[in-house]
N, C-alpha and C positions, 0 to 999 in steps of 0.2 A: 486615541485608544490603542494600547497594545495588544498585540497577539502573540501569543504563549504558544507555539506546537512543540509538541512533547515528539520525540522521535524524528533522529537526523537522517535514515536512511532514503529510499527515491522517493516514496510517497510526500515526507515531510518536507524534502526539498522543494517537491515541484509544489505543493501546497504552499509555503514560504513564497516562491516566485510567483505564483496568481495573488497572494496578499501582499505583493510588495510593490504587484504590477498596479492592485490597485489604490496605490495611497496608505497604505495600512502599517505604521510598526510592528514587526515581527522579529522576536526573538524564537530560535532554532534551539533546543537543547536537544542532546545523545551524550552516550557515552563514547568517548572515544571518538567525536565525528572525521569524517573525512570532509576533510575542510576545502580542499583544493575542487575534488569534485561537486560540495554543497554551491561554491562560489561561484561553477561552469552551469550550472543549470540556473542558478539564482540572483547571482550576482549583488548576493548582500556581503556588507562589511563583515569583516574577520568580528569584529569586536560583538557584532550581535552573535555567533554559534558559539553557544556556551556547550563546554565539556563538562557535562555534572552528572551525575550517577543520582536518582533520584529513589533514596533508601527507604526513607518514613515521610509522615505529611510534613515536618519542619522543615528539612528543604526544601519541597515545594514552596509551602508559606513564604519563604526565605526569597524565592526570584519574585513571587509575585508581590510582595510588599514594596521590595525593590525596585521592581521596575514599572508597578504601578497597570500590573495586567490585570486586563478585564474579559480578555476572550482567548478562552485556551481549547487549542485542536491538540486531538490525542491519536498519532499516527505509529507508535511505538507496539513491536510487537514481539522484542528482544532486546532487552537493555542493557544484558550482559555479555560480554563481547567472548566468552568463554563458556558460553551455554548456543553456541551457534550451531555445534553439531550433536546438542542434545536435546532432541526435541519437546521432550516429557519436561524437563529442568527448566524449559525457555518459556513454555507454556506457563508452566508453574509461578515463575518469574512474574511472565504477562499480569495473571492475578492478582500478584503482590502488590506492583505498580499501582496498579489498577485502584485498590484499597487506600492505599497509600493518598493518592487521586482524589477520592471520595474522600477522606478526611482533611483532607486541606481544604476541598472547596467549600465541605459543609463551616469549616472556622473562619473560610476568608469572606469578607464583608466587601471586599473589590469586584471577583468575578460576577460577569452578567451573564455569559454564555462558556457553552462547554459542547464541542464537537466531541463524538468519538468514531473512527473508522474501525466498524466491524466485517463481518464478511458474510456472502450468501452461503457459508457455508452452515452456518445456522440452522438451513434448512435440508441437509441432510441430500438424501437421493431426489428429494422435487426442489422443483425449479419453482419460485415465489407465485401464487398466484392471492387474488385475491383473499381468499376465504382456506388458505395453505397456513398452518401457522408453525413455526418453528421448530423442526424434527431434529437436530444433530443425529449423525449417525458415527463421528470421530472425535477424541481428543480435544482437535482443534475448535470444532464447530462449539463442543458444549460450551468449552471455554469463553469463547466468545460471547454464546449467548449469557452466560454469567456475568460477563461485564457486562455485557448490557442492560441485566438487571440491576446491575450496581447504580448505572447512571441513572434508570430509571427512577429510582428508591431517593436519588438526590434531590430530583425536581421534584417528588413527595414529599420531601422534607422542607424544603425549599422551592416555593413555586417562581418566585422572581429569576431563577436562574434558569435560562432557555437551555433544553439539551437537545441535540441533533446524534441521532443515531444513524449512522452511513452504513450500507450493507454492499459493496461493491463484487461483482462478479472479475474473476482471475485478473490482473493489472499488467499491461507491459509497457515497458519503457528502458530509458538506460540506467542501469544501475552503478553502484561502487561495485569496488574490486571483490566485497564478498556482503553477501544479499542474503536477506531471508525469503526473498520474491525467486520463490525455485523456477517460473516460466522467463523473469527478466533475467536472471542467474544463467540459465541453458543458454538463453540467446549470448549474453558475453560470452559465454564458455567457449558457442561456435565461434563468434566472430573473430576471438585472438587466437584461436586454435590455426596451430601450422600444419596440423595433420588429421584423417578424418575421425568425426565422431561419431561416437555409438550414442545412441539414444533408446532405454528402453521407453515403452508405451506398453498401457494398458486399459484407454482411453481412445474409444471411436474417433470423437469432438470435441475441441474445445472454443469455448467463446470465450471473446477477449475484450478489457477496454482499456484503453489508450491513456496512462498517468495522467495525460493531458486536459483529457475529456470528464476524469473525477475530480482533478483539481478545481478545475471552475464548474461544477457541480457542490464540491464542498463550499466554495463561496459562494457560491447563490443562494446556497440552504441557510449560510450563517448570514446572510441578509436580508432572507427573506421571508424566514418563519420565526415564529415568537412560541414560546412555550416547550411543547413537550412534541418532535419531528422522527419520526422513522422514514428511512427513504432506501430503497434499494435501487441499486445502480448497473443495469446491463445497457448491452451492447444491441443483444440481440443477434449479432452476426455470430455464427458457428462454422466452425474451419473443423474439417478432418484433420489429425496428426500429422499424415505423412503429405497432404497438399501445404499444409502450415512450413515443414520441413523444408519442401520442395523449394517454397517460394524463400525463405532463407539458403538452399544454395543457389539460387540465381542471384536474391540480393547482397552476397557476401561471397561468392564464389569457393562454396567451398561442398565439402563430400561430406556424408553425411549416412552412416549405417544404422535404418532403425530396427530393433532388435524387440519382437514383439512375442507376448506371453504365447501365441499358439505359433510356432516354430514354421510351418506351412507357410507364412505371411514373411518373411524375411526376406529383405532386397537391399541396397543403397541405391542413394538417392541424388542422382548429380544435376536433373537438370526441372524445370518446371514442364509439368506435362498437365496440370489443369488451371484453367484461368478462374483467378479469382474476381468475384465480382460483387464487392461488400455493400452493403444497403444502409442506410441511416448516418449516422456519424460516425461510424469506426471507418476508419480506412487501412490495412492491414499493411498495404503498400508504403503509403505515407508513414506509418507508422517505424515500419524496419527503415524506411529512408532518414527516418528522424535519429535512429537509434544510431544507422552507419556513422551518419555527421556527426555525431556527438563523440562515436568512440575513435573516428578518424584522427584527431587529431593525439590521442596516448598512443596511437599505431606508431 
């Protein structure tokens, strides 16, 4: 069986390396990928990341007739490498895909499952609970949940095909040289930075989870649920800004100015002055030690 993930950036890679870890043909498509980097997290052939621009459902149709895919992860959330710094256009974009998406799957007769990685943003100013149901409060969120309706609408159309909706809370890991993952994006930024950073904040906390820990999350769901899955993905662990900061300049040594909306609060930040002590499976430590190792060697 192949797997199809749409979107070459850090999610799609590290998602391709849990499906490649476990047995699974996987073809990578992006636009424009960054191949050098896809091959250091993933370690798949050159000839599986395909550079395609995915414009209406016929190129879709086109890989999957091809190469005979039956189960496609949808990790793409910027396809145009020229809408990176325009957020409203890239969004816009998202959509597009997205439609595009639903039309090839509804024609192809091959797919049996269809991931898609959404976001908790969905839910606006609350945090998922049981009986919480999907508030956007930005742009981003609604969007989101609109593809998700989209997927939704497919397996109404279509009951044979399994869809998995992933709702993941903020993601870090290592990224490519330019990210739409703005928290994995800040960490590169510190760690090749020669000189210090400014960072503004306008956020208490943030929770975090580890590419790692969604990766094989995504495969368990795509293995383990049949039909119609919603699943949101935290951490649970919450870091204040400037302890998260802290512990980035110790583990990268470097300085670090964060520059915060009530001007009364402004300090730099050189060294760790609270000990973190992460609960569950995120480990925050592990985490940036993952990230060091990875960018150590472009240093």
């Amino acid at each position: 069986m192949t797997t199809l993930i749409i979107g070459a950036g850090m999610i799609g890679s590290f998602v391709a390396k849990e499906f490649s870890a476990s047995g699974e043909k996987v073809i990578l498509l992006g636009g424009k990928p960054d191949r050098s980097y896809i091959q250091k997290v993933s370690n798949m052939n050159r000839d599986m990341i395909v550079d395609k621009m995915i414009l209406n459902e016929e190129d879709l149709l086109t890989v999957i007739d091809h190469d005979h895919v039956k189960n496609v992860i949808v990790c793409a959330g910027m396809m145009k490498n020229h809408l990176e710094k325009d957020s409203h256009m890239s969004i816009y974009n998202e959509s597009q895909l997205n439609l595009s998406i639903l039309y090839a799957l509804s024609s192809s007769k091959r797919v049996q499952s269809v991931t898609y990685i959404s976001s908790l943003g969905v839910y606006g100013d609350h945090m998922p609970e049981d009986k919480v149901k999907p508030k956007p409060n930005s742009m981003y969120g609604t969007v989101k949940l609109y593809n998700e309706h989209v997927y939704k609408k497919l397996h109404d159309l279509n009951p044979t095909i399994d869809v998995n909706i992933i709702r993941p809370i903020g993601v870090l890991g290592p990224c490519p040289k330019v990210s739409g993952n703005w928290m994995s994006q800040l960490v590169r930024n510190i760690y090749f930075s020669n000189k210090p950073i400014k960072v503004e904040s306008n956020q208490d906390s943030l929770e975090i989870l580890d590419v790692r820990d969604l990766s094989r999350v995504i495969y368990q769901t795509y293995k383990n649920h049949n039909g119609l899955c919603e699943k949101n993905v935290r951490s649970h662990q919450f870091y204040e800004v400037n302890t998260l900061l802290e512990h980035l300049c110790e583990a990268y040594e470097k300085e670090i100015r964060i520059t915060y909306n009530d001007k009364s609060h402004n300090h730099v930040t050189n060294n760790l002055s609270k000990q973190i002590q992460p609960k569950g499976f995120f480990d925050l430590r592990s985490t940036l030690e993952m990230i060091g190792d990875f960018y150590n060697d472009e240093g």
